[in-house]
N, C-alpha and C positions, 0 to 999 in steps of 0.2 A: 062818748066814745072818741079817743082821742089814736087817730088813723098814721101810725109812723109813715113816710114816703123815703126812700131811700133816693141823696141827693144826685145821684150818678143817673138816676131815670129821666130816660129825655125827652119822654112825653109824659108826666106824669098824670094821675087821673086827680079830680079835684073833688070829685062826692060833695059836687053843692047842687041843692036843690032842694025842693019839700019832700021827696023819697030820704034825703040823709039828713033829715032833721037833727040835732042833735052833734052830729059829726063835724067833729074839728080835724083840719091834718096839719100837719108838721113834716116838714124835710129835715133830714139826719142821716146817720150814713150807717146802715144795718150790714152785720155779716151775713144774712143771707135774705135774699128774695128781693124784693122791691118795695114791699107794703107788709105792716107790721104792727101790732098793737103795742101802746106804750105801757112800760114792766112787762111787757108778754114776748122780746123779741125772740129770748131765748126754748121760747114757747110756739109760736106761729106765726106763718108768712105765707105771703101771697107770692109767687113769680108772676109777672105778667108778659105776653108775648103777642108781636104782632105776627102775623103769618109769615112774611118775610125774614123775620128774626127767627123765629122756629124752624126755618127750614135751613137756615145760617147755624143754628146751634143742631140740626140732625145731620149738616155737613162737614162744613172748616173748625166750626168752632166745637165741635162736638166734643172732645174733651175740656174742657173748661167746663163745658153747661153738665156734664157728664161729677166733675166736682162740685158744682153748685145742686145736683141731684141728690147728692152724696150727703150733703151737712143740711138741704132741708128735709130728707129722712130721718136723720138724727132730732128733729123736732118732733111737739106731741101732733102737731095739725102743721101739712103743709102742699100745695096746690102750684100748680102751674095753669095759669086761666089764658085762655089762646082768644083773639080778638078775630075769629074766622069760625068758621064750621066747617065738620069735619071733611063735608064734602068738598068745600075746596083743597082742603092737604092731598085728599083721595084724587080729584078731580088734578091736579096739579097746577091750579090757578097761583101761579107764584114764579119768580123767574129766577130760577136754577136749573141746574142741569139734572139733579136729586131725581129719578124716578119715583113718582107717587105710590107706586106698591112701597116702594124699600123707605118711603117717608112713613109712611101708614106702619109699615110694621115697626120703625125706629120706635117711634111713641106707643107700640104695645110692647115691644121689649125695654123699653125705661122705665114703663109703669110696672111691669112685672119685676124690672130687677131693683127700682128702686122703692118701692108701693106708694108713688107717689102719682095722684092722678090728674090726667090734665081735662081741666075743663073747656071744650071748645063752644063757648060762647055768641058768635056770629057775629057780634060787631063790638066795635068800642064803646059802647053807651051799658052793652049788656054785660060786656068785660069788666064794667066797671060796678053792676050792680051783681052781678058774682063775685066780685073780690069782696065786695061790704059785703054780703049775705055771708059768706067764709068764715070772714072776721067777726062777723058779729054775732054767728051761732056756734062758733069756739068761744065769745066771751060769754055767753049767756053758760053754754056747757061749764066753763070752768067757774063762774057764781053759782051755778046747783050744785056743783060738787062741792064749791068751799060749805056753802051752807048744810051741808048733808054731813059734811067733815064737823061743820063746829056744833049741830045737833047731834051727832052721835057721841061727840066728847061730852057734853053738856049731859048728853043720859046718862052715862058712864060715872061722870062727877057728883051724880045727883043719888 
């Protein structure tokens, strides 16, 4: 499993360890998200977000993250993995001015308008084994279906 990281991430995650056996990553520079399977970009991506940054893009930068919502909907699998839970966005543990009700309800109306879902994870270690489990149960999803696709031609040709 070879883990695309998009080179503009400035903390990137590094999936080493005996949980990501297997997993290679690579830095590159993706049109959307921050993490990306390689041939799969135009297929699935991870956004990843530290609380602080989540509450930057449900403020100032809200239209930006609002086009970055935009084109990873237009993908078959795409996720925003938050390195907090949710009770602190609820709680307002984070330093903005953002009221925590109108934080809370931003992220239910982007997931409603854009159906993309954010997973709030609780720390960076778990943010990080949410992004791999993501990625790596849309590759397994798209290996059953290729093979479903090339058994079904296979009966067909037969």
């Amino acid at each position: 499993m070879l883990i695309l990281v998009d080179n503009r991430e400035q903390r990137p995650l590094t999936f080493a360890g005996p949980r990501y056996e297997g997993v290679e990553v690579e830095a590159g520079t993706l049109a959307v998200g921050d993490y990306s399977l390689a041939g799969l970009t135009d297929r699935v991506a991870v956004e990843r977000k530290e609380l602080a940054d989540l509450v930057q893009c449900l403020g100032r930068e809200r239209a930006r993250f609002e086009r970055e919502l935009l084109r990873g909907a237009a993908l078959d699998a795409f996720a925003v993995v938050v390195e907090a839970n949710w009770a602190d966005l609820a709680g307002g543990q984070y330093r903005s001015r953002l009221n925590p009700h109108a934080a809370c309800q931003s992220v239910a109306a982007l997931m409603g308008r854009y159906r993309v879902p954010f997973l709030f994870a609780g720390s960076r270690a778990a943010g990080e084994y949410v992004a791999w489990s993501f990625l790596r149960q849309y590759l397994e999803g798209a290996r059953h279906r290729w093979r479903s696709i090339v058994k079904a031609h296979g009966e067909t040709a037969a």
